[in-house]
C-alpha positions as CSV (number, residue, x, y, z in Angstrom):
1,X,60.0,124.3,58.7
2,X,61.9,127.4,57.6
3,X,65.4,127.4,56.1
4,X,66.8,129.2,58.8
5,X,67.6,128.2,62.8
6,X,64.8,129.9,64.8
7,X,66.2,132.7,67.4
8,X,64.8,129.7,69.9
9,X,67.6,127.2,67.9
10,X,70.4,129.7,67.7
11,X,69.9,130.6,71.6
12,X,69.6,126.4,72.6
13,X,72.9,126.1,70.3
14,X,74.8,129.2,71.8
15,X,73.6,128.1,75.4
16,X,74.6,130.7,78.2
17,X,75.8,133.2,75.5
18,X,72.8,136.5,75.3
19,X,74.4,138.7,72.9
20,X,74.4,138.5,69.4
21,X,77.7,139.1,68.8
22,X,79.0,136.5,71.0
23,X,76.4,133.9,69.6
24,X,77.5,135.0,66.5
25,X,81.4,134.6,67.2
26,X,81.0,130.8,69.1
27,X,79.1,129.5,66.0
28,X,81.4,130.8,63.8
29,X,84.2,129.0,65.9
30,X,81.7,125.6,65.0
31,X,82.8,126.3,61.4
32,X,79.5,127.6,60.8
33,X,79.1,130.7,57.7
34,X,77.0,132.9,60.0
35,X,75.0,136.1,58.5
36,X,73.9,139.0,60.2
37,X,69.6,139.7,60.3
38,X,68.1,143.7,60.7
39,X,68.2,143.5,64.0
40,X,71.3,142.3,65.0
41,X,70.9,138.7,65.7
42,X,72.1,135.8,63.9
43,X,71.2,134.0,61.0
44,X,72.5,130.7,60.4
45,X,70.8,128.3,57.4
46,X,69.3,124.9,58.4
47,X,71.1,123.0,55.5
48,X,74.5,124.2,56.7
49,X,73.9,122.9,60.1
50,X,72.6,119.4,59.0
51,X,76.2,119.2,56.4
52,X,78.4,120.0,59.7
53,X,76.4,117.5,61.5
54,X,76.5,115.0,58.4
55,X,73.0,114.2,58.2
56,X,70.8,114.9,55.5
57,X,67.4,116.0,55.9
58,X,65.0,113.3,55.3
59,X,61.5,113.1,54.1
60,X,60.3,112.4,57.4
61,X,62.5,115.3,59.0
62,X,60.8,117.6,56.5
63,X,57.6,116.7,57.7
64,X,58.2,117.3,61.6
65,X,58.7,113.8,62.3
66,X,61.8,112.8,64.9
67,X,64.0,110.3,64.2
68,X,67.0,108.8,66.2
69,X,70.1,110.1,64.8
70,X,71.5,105.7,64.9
71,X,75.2,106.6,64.3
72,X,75.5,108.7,67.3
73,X,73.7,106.3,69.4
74,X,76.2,103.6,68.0
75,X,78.9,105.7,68.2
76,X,77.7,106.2,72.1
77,X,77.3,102.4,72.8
78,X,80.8,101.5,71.7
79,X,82.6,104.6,74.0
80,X,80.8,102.9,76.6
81,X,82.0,99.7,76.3
């Protein structure tokens, strides 16, 4: 797993924006620090995306291994009720 969000993450997060620049602006309005690669497109760092989200990155994470994120699904169960 590299440090950095894959063009493939950045695109998924920035969903319906195509140009760097306006990827670039709408995660910086997340209160994401976003850095600029070579070629134009941005580069945001895995660990600040898992502080905004509040999670740590787990062992099991590390190794590729999913795991349900149980405060949001908590958090879900009691909006619905």
């Amino acid at each position: 797993m590299f440090p950095w969000l894959t063009d493939a993450e950045i695109d998924d997060l920035c969903e319906g924006l195509k140009q760097p620049a306006a990827q670039a602006r709408y995660l910086r309005g997340l209160g994401l620090p976003v850095r600029k690669k070579p070629n134009g497109r941005p580069l945001v760092l895995r660990s600040d995306v898992l502080a905004m989200s509040g999670s740590a990155e787990s062992p099991a994470s590390a190794a590729g291994i999913v795991e349900p994120n149980r405060r949001a699904l908590i958090e879900a169960f009691r909006a619905a009720t």
